[in-house]
Rosetta silent file (secondary structure, phi, psi, omega in degrees, C-alpha in Angstrom):
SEQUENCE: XXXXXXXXXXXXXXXXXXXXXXXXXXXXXXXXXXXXXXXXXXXXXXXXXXXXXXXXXXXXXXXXXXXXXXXXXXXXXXXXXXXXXXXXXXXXXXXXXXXXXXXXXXXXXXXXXXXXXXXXXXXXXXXXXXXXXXXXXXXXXXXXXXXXXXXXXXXXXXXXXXXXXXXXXXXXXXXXXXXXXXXXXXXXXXXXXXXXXXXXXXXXXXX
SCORE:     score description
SCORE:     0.000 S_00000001
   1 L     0.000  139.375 -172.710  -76.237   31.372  -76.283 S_00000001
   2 L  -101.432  174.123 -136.401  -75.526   28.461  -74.531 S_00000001
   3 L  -131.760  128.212  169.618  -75.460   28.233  -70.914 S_00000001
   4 L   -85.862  131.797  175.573  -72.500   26.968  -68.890 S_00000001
   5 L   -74.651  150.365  169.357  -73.517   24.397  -66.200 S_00000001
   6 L   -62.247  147.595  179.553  -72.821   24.865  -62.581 S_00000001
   7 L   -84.111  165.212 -173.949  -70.022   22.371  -61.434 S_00000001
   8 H   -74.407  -60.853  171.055  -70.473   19.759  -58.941 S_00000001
   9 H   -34.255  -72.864 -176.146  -67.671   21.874  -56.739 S_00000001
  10 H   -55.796  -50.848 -179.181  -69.496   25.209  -56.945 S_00000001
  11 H   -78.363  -22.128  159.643  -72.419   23.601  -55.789 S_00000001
  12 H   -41.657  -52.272 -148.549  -71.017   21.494  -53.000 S_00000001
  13 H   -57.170  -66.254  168.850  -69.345   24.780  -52.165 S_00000001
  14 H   -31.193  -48.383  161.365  -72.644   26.219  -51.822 S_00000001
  15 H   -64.417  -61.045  177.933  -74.273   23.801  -50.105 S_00000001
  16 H   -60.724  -19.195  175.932  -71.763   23.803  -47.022 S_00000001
  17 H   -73.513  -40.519 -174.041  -72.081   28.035  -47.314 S_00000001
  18 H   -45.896  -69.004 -164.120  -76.017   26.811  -47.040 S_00000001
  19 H   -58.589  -56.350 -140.645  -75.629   24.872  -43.819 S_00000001
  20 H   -76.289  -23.887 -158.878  -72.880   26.593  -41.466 S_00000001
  21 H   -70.020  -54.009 -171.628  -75.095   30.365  -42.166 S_00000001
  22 H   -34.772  -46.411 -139.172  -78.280   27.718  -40.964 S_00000001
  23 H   -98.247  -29.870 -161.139  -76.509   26.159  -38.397 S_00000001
  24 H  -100.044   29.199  133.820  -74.645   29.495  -36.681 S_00000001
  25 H   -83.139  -64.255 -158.085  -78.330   31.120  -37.256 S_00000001
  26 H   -67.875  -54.367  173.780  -79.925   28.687  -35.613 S_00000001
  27 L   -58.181  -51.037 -156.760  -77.133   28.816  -32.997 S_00000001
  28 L   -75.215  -70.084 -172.968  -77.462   32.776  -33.091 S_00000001
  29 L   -79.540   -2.413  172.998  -81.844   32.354  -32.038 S_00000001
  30 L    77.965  -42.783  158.194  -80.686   29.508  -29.023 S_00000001
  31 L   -65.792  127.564  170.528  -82.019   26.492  -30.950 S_00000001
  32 L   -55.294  174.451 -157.308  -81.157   22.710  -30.839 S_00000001
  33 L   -86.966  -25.722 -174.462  -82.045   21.282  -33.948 S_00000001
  34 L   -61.428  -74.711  174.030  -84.914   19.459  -32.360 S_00000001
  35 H   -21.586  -74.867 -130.098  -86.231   23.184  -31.563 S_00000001
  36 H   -98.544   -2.296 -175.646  -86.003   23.781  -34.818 S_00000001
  37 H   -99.648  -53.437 -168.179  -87.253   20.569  -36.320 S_00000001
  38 H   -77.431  -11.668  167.690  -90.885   21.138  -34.095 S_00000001
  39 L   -66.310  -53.382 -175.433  -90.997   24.770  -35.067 S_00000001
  40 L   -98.688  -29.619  123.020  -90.556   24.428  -38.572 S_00000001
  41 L   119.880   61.033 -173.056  -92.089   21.548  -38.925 S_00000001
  42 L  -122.055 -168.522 -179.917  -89.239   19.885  -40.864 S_00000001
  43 L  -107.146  168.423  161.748  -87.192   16.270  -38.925 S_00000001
  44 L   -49.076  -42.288 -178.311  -84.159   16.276  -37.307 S_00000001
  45 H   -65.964  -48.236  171.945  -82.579   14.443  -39.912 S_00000001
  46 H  -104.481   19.573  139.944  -82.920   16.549  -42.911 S_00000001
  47 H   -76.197  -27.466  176.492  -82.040   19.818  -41.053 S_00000001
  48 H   -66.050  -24.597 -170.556  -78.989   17.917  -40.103 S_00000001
  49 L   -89.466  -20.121  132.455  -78.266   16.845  -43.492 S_00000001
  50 L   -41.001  -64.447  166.473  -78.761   20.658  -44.495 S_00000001
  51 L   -68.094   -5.662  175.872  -76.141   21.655  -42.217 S_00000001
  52 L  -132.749   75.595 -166.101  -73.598   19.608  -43.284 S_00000001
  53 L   -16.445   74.262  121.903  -74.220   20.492  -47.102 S_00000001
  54 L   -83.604   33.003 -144.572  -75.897   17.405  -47.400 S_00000001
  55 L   171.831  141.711 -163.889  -79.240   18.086  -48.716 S_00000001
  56 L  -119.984   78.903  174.027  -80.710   20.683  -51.265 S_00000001
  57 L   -36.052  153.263  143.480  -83.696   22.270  -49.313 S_00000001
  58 L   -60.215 -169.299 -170.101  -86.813   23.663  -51.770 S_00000001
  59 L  -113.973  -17.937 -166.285  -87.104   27.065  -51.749 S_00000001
  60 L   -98.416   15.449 -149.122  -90.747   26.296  -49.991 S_00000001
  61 L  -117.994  -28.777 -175.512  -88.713   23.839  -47.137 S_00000001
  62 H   -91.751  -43.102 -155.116  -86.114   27.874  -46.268 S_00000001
  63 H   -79.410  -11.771 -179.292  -88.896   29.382  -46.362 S_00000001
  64 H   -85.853  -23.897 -176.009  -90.722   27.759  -43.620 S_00000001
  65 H   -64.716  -45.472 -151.469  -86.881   27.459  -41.703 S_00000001
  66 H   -66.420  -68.567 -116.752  -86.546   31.509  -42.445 S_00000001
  67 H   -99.777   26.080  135.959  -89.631   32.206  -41.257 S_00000001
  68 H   -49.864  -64.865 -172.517  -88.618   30.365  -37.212 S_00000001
  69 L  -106.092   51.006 -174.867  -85.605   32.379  -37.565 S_00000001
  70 L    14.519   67.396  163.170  -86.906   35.485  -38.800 S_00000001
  71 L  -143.317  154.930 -171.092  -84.906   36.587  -41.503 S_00000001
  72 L   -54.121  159.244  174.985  -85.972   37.177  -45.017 S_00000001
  73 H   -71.017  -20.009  177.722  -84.975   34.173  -47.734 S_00000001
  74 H   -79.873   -3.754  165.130  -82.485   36.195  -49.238 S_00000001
  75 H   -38.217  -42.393 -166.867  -80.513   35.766  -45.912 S_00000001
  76 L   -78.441  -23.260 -170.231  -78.846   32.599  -47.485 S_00000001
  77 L  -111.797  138.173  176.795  -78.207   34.138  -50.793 S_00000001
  78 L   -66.274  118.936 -175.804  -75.503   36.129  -52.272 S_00000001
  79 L   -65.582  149.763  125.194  -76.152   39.959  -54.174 S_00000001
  80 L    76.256   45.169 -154.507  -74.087   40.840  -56.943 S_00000001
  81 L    13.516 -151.493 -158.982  -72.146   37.230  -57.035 S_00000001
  82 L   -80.047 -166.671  131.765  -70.347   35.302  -54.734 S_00000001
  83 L   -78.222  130.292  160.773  -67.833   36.869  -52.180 S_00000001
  84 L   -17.491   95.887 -132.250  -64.446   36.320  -52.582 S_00000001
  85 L  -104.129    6.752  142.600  -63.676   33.680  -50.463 S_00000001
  86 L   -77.948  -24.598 -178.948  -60.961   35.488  -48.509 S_00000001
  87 L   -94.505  -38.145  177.404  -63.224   37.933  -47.588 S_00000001
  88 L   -16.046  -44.822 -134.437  -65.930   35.709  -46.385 S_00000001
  89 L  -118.525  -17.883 -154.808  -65.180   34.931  -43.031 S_00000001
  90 L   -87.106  -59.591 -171.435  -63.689   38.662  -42.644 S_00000001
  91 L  -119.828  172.159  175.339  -65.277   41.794  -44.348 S_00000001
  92 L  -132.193   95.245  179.237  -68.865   42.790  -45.260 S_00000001
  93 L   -78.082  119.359  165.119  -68.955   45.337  -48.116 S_00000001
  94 H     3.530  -59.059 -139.427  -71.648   48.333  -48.005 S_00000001
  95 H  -120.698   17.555  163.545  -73.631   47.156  -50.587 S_00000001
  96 H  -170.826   51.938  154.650  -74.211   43.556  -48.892 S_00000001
  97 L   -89.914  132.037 -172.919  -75.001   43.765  -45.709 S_00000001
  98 L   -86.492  167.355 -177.002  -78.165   41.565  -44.548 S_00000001
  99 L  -107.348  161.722 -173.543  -80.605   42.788  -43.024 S_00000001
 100 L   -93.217  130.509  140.239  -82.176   41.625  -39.691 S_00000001
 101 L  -100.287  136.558  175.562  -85.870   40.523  -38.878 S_00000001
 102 L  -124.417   20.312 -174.203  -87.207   39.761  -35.151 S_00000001
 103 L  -133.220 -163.531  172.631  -91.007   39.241  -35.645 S_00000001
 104 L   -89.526  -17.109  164.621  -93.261   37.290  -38.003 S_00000001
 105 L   -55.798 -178.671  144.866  -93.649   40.095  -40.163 S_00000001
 106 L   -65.346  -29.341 -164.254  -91.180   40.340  -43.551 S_00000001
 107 L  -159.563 -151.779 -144.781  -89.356   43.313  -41.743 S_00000001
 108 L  -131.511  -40.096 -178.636  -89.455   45.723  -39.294 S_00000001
 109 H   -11.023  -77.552 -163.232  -90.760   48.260  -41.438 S_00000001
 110 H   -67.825   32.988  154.579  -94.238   48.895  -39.550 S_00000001
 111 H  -124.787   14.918  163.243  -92.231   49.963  -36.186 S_00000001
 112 L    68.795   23.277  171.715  -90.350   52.575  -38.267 S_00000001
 113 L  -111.089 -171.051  149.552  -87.195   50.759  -37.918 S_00000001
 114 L  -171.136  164.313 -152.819  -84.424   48.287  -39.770 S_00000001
 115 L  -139.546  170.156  123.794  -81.356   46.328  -38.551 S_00000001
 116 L  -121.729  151.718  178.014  -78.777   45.394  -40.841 S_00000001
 117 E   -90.515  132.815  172.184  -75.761   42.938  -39.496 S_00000001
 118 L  -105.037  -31.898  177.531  -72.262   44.545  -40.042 S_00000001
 119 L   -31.172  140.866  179.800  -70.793   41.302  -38.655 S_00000001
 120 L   -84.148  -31.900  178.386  -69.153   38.783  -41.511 S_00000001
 121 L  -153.003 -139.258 -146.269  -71.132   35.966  -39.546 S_00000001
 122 L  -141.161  -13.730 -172.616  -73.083   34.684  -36.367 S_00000001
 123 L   -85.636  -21.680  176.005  -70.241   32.383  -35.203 S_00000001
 124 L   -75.121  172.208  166.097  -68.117   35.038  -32.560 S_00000001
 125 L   -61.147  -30.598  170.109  -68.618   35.907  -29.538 S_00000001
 126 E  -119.415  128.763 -173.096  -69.742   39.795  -30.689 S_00000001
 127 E   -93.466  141.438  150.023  -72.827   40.756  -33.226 S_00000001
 128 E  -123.162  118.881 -168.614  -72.064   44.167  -34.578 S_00000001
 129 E  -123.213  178.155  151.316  -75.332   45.969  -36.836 S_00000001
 130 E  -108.207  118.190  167.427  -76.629   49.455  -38.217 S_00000001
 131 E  -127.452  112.429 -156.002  -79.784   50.533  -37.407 S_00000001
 132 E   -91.341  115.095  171.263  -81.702   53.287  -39.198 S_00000001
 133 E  -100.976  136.540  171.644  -84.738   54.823  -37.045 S_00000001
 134 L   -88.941 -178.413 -163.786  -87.219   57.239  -39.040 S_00000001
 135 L   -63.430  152.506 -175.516  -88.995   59.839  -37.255 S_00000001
 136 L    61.237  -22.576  174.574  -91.012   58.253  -33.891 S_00000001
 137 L   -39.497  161.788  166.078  -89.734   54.632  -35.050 S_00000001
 138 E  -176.049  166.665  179.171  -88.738   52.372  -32.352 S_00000001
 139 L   -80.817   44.282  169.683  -88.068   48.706  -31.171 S_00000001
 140 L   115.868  135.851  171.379  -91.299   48.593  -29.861 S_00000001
 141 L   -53.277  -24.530 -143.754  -93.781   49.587  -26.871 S_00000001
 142 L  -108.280  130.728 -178.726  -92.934   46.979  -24.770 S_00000001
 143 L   -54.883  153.713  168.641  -89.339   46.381  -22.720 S_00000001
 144 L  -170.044  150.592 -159.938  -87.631   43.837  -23.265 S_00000001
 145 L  -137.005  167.422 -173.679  -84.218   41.883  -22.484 S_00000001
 146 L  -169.439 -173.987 -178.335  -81.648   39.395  -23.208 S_00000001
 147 L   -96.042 -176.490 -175.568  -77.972   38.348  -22.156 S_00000001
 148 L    75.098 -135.704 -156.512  -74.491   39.946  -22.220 S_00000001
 149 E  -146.586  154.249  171.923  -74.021   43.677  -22.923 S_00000001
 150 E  -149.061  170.946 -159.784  -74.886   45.749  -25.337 S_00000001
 151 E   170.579  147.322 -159.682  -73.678   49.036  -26.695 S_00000001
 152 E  -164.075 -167.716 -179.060  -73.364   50.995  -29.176 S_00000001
 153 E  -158.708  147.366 -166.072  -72.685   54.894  -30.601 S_00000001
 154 E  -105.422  126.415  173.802  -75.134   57.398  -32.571 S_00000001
 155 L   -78.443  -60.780 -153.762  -73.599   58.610  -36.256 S_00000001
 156 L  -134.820  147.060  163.812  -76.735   60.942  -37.458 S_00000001
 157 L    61.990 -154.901 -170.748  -79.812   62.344  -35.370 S_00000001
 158 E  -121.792  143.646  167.598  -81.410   61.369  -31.732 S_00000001
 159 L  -151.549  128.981 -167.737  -82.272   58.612  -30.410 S_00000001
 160 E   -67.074   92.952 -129.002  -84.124   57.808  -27.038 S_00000001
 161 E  -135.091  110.240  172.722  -82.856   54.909  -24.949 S_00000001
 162 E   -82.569  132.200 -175.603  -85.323   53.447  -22.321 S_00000001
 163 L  -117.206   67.096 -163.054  -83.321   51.700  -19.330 S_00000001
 164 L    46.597   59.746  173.265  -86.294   50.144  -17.295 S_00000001
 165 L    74.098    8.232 -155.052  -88.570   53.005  -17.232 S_00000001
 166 L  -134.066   97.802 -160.321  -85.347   55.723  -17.028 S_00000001
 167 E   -83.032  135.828 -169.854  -85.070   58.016  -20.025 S_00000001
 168 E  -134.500  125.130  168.584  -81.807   59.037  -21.981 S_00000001
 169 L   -87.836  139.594  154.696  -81.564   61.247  -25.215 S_00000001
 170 L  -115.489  166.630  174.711  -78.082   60.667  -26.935 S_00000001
 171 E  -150.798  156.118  172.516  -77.676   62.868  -29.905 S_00000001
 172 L    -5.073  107.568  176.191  -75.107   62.734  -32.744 S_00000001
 173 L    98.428  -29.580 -173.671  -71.293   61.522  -31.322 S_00000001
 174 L   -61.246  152.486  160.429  -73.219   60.427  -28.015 S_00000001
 175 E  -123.282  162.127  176.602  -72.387   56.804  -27.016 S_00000001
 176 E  -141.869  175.186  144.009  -73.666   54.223  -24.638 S_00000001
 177 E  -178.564  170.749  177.509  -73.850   50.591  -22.812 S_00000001
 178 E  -161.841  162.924  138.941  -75.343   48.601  -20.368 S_00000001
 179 L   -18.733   86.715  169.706  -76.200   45.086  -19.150 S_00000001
 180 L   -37.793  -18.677  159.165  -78.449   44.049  -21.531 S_00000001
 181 L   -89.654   47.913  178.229  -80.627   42.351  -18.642 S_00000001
 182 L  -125.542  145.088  175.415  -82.041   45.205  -17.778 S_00000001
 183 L   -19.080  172.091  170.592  -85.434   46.207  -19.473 S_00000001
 184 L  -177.077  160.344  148.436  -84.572   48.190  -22.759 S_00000001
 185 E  -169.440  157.722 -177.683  -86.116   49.627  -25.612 S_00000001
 186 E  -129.998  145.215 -167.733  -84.981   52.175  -28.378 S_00000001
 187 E  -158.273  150.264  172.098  -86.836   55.144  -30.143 S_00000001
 188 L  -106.020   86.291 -159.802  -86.355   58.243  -32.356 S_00000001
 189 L   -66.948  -11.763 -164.783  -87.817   60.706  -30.548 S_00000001
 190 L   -94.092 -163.728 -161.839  -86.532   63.531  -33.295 S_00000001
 191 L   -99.214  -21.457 -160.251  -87.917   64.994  -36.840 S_00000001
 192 L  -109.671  153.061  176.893  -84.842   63.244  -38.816 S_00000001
 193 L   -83.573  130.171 -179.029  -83.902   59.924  -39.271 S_00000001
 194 E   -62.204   77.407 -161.609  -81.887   58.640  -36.959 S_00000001
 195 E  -118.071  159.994 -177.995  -79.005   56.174  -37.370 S_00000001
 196 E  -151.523  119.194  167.175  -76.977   53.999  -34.714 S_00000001
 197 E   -68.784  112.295 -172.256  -73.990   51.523  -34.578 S_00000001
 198 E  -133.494  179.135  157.648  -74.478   49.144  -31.976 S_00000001
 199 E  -156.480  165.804 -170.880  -73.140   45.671  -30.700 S_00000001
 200 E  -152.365  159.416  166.518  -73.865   43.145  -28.209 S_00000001
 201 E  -158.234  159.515  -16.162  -72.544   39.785  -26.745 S_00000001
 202 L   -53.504  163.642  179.526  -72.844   37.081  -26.668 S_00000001
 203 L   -57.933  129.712  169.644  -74.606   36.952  -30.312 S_00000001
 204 L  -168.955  122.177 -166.765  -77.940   37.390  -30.157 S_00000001
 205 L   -78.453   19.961  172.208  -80.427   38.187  -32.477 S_00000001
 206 L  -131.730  139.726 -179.222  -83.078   40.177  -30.185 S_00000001
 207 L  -115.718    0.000    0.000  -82.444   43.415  -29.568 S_00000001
């Protein structure tokens, strides 16, 4: 069978889909490109040339970018072929939503959590996710903060919302928010898994 080649279009197209998810990532995590050139340990010049689909990264040159701005390599890449390119900017279908990393690990897994992004991108002003806690799972011992607000509502199970030492159960239908510069952390104190819709602004990828 013979193979049809990719067009010169479709791969421009790609390439500029490459860059802006880099650059409003990048954007997303608070780093100038310089940050992100001493980090990753790539120059200024051919992340810039990356963001303005000008440049064809290796697969081993995202993987050293993914793993500054902790999200798996399949961040950049599409399931299940492209999206429609009306829908792009708009919706996020079930079945392709990415998922979120904030450590050095691949995932989240060994704190008995996961994030997915419901958000179509990283460029507004508001981040909207899912986040599934198993039983005891949480973001972590340790408090921790960031800017804006954040807020959110629980769909299935309980889940235990530290405010600077000051404890709150929500349970199924409960909702919350608060000034995200106040200490935080989140845990599933119940026997069930646990799921929660949240959002925050400005965009920001630590929760």
């Amino acid at each position: 069978m013979k193979v049809k080649p990719v067009s010169k279009t479709v791969t421009d197209n790609r390439l500029l889909q490459l860059g802006d998810e880099l650059r409003s990532l990048r954007k997303a995590h608070g780093l100038t490109l310089q940050a992100l050139a001493d980090k990753s340990g790539k120059s200024v010049s051919f992340l810039s040339k990356i963001e303005r689909g000008l440049a064809r990264p290796s697969v081993t040159a995202l993987q050293d970018i993914c793993e500054v701005l902790q999200v798996p390599i399949g961040w950049f890449f599409e399931n299940d072929g492209p999206v429609p390119a009306r829908e792009r900017p708009y919706v996020v279908r079930a079945d392709r939503r990415r998922r979120l990393t904030y450590s050095g690990f691949a995932t989240t897994d060994y704190m008995g959590f996961e994030d997915h992004l419901l958000s179509a991108g990283l460029d507004g002003e508001l981040a909207l996710g899912l986040s599934r806690y198993e039983p005891g799972g949480s973001t972590g011992d340790d408090l921790y903060t960031h800017q804006g607000e954040e807020a959110g509502l629980v769909l299935e199970g309980e889940i235990e919302i530290n405010l600077d030492g000051e404890l709150f159960l929500l349970n199924s239908g409960d909702s919350f928010s608060f000034p995200a510069s106040i200490p935080h952390t989140y845990r599933n104190p119940g026997k069930t898994t646990a799921v929660l819709v949240w959002a925050n602004t400005p965009v920001t990828l630590r929760r």
